[in-house]
N, C-alpha and C positions, 0 to 999 in steps of 0.2 A: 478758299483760304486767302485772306487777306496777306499783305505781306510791304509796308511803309517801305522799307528799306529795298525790295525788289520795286517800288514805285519809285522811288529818288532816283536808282540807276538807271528805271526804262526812260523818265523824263528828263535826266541828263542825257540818253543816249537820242530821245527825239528831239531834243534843242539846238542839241550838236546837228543833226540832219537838219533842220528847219534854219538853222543862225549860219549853216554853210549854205544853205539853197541864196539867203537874201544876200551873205558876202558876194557870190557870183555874178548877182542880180546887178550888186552894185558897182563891182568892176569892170562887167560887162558893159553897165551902163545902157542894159534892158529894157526897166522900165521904171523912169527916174521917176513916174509917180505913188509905185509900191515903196513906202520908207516908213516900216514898221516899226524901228525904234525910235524916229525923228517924231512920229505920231504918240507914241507912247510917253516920248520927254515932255512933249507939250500939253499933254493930260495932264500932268503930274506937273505942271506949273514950270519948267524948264526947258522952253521951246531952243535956247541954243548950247544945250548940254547932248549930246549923243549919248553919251556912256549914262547919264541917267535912264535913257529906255532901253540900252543893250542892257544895266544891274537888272530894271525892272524884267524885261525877256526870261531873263535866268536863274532869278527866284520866279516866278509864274511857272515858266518850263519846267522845274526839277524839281521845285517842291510844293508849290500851292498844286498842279493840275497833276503831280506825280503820285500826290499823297490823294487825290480828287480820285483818282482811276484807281489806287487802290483799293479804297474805301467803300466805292459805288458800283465798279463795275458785277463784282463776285456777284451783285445782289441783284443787277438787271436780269430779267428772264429770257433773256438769251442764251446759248447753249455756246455760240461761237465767238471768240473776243475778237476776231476780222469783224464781225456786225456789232462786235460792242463798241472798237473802235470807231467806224464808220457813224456810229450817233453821236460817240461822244464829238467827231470830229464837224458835224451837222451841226450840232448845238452849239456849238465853241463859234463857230462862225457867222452863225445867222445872230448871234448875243453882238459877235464884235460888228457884223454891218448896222443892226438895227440900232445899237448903244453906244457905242465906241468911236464909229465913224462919223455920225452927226456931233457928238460931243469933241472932235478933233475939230469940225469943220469941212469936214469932209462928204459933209452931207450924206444923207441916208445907201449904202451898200456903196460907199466910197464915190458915188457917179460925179460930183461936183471935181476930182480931180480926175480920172479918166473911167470908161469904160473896162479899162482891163484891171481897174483895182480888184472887184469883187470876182474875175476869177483867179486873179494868180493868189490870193488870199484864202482862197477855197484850195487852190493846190497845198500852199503852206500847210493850211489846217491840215489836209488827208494826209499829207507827208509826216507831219509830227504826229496825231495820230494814230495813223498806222503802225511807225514804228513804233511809240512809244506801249500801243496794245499787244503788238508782235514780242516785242523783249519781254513786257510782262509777264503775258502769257507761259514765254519759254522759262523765265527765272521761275516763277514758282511752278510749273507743272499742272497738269490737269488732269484729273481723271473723272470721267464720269459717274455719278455716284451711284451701279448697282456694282461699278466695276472694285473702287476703292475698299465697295463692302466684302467682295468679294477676294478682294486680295486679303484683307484684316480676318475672314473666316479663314484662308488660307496660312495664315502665319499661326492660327490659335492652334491650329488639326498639326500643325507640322511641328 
């Protein structure tokens, strides 16, 4: 069952987990060369605007990759959205090292600025990801289909 509007809330609810992991990051002052919105501003032609790759973040998050997983996932041949999540969070990642991070400058799986770009990057992904497959999963429900059939016989008999 498809369901856009339980996709908007799961990737509002994985944005929020992902867009609090990099505030930490950055108050921490972690790892000053993970700055996924400073990379995202200067994609988008405004390398000293922040809040252009935080808006970008959260349209991407809530509703291009929210309305992406509603649409997609139902119809992958997986049974589990923990493994639907876990590819879409694979694929989300290997697009942004192989396309995204040379076209920042950041050279291929970010290595031109450190070594730890490409994994804390792969955390983010599994992080937003995960949750955003988990909430999904929970908002619309799931049942397996000899089971659904099975309850719809049950409601006809009763």
């Amino acid at each position: 069952m498809t369901s856009i509007k339980a996709g908007f809330l799961s990737g509002l609810l994985g944005t929020y987990v992902a867009g609090s992991m990099l505030l930490m990051n950055n108050a921490l002052h972690a790892y000053p060369d993970v700055r996924v919105a400073r990379t995202l501003a200067g994609l988008l032609g405004s390398p000293d605007q922040v809040m252009v790759g935080v808006a970008a973040i959260l349209i991407t998050g809530i509703f291009v990759f929210g309305t992406l997983f509603a649409v997609v996932a139902p119809r992958l041949p997986m049974r589990m959205y923990l493994v639907k999540s876990l590819v879409f969070a694979t694929v989300s990642w290997l697009l942004m090292m192989v396309l995204f991070m040379p076209l920042a400058g950041a050279g291929l799986f970010g290595f031109a600025r450190s070594a730890v770009v490409p994994i804390a990057t792969l955390m983010l992904n599994l992080a937003y990801w995960l949750v955003l497959g988990m909430s999904y999963r929970w908002l619309v429900g799931h049942q397996p289909e000899g089971e659904s059939r099975k309850a719809e016989g049950e409601r006809v008999l009763n």
